[in-house]
N, C-alpha and C positions, 0 to 999 in steps of 0.2 A: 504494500500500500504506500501512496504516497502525498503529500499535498504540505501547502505553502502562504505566505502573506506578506508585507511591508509596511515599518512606520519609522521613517529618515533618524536616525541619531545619526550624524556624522561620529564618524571614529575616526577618520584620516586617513594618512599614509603609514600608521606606525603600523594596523593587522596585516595592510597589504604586505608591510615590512615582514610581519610575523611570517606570511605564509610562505614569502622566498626565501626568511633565514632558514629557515626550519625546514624547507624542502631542498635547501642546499645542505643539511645537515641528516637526514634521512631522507631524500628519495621523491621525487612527485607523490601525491595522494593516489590512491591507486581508485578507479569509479567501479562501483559494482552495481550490475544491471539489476534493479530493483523487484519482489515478489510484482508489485503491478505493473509491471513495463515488459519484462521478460522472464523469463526465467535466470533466476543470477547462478552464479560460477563461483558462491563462496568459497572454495576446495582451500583446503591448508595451504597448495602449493601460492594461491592467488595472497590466503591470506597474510602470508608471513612478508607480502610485500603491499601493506596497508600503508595507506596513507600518515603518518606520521607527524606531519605537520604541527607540534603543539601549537600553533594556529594560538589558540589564547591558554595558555597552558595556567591558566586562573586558576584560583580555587572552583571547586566543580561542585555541582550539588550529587549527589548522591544517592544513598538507598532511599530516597526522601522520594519517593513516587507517589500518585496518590491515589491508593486504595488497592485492588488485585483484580485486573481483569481476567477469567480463567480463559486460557488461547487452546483449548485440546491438551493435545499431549505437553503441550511448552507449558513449565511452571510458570509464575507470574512471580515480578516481583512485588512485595508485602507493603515496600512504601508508603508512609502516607504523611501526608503536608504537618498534620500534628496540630494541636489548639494553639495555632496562632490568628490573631485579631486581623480585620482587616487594615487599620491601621498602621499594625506590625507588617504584612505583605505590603502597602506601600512604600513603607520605609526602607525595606527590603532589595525591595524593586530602585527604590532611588539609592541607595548604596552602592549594588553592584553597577548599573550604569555609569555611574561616577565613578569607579575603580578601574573598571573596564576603559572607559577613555581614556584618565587619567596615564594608566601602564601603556595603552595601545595607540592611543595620538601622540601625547606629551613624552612616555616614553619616564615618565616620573615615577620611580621604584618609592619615592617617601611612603606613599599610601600604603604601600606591603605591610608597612610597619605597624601601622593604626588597623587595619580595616583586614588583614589576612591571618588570620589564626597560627600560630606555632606549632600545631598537629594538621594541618593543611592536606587534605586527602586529592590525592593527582590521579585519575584515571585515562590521560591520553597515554596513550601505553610507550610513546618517548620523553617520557618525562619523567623528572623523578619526584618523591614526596616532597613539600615542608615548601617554606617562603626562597628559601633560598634556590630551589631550583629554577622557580619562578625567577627572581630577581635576574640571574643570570639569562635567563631565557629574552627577558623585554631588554635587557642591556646589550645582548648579540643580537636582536632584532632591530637597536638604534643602532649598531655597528653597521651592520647590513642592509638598512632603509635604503629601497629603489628611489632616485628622486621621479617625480612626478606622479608615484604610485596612490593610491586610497582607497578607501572602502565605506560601507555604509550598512550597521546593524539596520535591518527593513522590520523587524517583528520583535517584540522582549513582552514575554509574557509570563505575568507571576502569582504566583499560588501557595501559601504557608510559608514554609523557608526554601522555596525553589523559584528561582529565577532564569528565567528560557532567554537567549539571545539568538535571532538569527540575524548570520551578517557577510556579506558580499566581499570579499576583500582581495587583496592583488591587484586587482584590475591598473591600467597600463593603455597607450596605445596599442602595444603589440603581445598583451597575454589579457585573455578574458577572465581569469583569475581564481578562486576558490570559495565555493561557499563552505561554511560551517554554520554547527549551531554547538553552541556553550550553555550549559546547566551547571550552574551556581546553587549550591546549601550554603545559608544563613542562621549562623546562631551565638544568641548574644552580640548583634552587633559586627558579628567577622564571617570572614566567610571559609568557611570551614572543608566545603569540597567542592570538585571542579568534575566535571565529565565534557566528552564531546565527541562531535561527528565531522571528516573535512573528505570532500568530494571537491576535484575540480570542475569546473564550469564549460560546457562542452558550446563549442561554435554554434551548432544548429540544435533546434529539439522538436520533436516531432509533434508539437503544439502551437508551434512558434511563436510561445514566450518565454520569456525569460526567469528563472528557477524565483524570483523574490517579488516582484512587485504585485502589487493587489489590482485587480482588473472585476473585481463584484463589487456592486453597489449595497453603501457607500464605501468609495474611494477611497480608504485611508487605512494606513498599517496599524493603526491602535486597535486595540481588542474593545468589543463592546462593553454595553453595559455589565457592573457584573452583575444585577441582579438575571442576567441570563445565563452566568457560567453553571451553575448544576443541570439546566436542561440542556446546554450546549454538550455537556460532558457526557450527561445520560445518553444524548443520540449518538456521539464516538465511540465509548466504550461498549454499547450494543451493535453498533457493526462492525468495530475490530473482532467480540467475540466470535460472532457471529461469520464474518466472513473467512478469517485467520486462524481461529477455532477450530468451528465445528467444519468447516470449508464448504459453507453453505453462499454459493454464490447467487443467490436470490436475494440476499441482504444489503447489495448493491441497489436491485428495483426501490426496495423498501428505505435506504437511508440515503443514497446520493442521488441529487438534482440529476434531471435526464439533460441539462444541458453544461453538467459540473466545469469548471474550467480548471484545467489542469498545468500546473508546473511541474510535473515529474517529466523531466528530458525525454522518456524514452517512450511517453504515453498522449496518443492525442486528446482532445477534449473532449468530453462525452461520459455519460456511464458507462455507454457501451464498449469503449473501448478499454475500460477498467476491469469487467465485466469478463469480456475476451480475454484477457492479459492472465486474468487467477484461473481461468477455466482453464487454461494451455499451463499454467504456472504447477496446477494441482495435478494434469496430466501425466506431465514432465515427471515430478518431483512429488508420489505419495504418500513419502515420509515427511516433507513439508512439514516444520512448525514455526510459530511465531512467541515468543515470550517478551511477555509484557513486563520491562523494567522501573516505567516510571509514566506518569501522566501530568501531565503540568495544564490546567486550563484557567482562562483568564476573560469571560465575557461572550464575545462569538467564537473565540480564536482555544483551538484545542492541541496541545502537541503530546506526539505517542514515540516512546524510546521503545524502539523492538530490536531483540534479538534473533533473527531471521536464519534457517538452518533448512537447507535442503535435506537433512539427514541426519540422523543422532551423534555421527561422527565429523560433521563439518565444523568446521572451527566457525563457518557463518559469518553474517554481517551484521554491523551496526545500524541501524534505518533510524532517523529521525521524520516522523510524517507531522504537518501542522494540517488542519481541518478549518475551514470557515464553514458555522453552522448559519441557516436562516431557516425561521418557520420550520423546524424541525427536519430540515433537509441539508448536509453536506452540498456546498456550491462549488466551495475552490480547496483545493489542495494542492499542497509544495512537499520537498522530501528529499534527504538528503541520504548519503550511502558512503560504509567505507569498508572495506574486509577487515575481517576481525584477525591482530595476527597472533601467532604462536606464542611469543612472548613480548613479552612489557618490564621495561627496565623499574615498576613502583614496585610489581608485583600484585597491582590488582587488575579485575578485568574490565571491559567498557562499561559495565553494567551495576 
């Protein structure tokens, strides 16, 4: 599954910086064809040449998912946002925003200090624990800043002590650059862990739009109201079950707009062609699961952390999908992908 949204935070030239230090340091990100696009090629051998890019090698939010979607055979992870105030999730929200520029435009490591925790949980798997990895990380990325480069988080959507960033970054005259998306935990004021997804950005996509911006009405990358995030979430988490799960491809007719608009690169617009995509994808691939690590919703705007596995023994991929709900229908979806590799210098997994 896949889908997507935008709402402009300039962050500069310093993530673009992140995503060419860091791919001059491990490797391009490696893209992997998505459950609703095609059928992916997670195999060990792809994944041990995953995308690496600590991209924002922040603190990452965590097992802080929220609540257990059950996917079939895929466990779910247990997550949940925790009794925090809404309040507390704005303040949250305006925290990492401001950490996150601060390290990735300005390139200002002072705020590590205040604002990032001393037990700092790193799950991009080239990265290593603690503030210090980090600090290093945004200092070799002001080393290596492309001039003219920049980027632009389109989506930050947040829920108890998890904070979702999507964000566009590298771009260049001559390189279309890398999306990711970054999950931030919050607690007591710090930010305590860090996750993420980095796919590079392909010249054409078989929708012909582009992986971030918002095109349903209204026009604007901010998540709705919240008083609509519990039915927005209720309609996601009933058709991830239901379609990833139980692989019941009728859950498409029933949750997504028949004229859905899509940003997964590899998928046209339409239910039908999403529709298509898991029917060939379940074909293919009977062992298929999906495990559900984390849910982050925030208004209209829903984002789902899957752990994607053609088979018990794939190492699998990371999928981040974002959902725009209306009227109880999925309209627009984005979706990011990266192979899951073998090992990870923190010692945790993406999940």
């Amino acid at each position: 599954m896949t889908m997507n949204r935008q709402h402009a935070v300039r962050i500069g030239a310093a993530v673009a910086a992140v995503a060419a230090a860091t791919a001059l340091a491990t490797g391009p990100a490696t893209a992997v064809p998505r459950s609703a696009g095609s059928a992916r090629t997670g195999t060990a051998a792809e994944s041990t040449a995953a995308a690496g890019t600590a991209a924002t090698g922040v603190a990452a939010t965590g097992t802080a998912a929220t609540g257990t979607v059950a996917t079939g055979a895929a466990t779910t992870g247990t997550a949940t946002t925790g009794s925090v105030s809404a309040r507390e999730t704005a303040a949250n929200k305006a925290l990492v925003t401001y950490v996150y520029k601060q390290l990735f435009t300005y390139y200002d490591t002072s705020v590590i200090d205040k604002y990032v925790s001393p037990d700092y949980i790193q799950h991009n798997p080239n990265v290593a624990n603690g503030p210090e990895a980090l600090r290093r990380l945004v200092e070799n990325l002001k080393a290596t800043a492309t001039p003219g480069s920049g980027s632009v988080t389109t989506h930050v959507i947040a829920q108890g002590d998890l904070v979702l960033l999507q964000t566009h970054a590298g771009t260049s005259d001559t390189f279309s650059g890398i999306g990711l998306v970054d999950v931030f935990r919050v607690e007591h004021h710090k930010i305590v862990e860090h996750w993420d997804t980095i796919q590079p950005v392909p010249a054409t996509t078989a929708n012909g739009h582009d992986m971030f911006g918002t095109l349903t009405s209204p026009q604007t990358d901010a998540a709705g109201p919240a008083s609509h995030t519990a039915a927005s979430e209720r309609v996601v988490r009933a058709y991830v079950q239901q379609l990833t799960g139980r692989k019941d491809v009728t859950a498409v007719d029933r949750y997504l707009a028949p004229d859905l608009v899509q940003h997964d690169p590899a998928l046209a617009d339409g239910a039908a062609a999403t529709k298509q995509a898991y029917t060939d994808l379940f074909a293919a691939h009977p062992q298929y699961r999906a495990t559900v690590a984390k849910v982050v919703a925030e208004g209209d705007l829903v984002a789902v952390h899957l752990h994607d596995q053609n088979s018990p023994s794939d190492l699998g991929t990371s999928v981040y999908e974002i959902f725009r709900v209306h009227h109880g229908r999925i309209v627009e979806h984005w979706a990011l992908t990266q192979a899951v590799p073998a090992t990870s210098v923190n010692g945790n997994s993406m999940f």
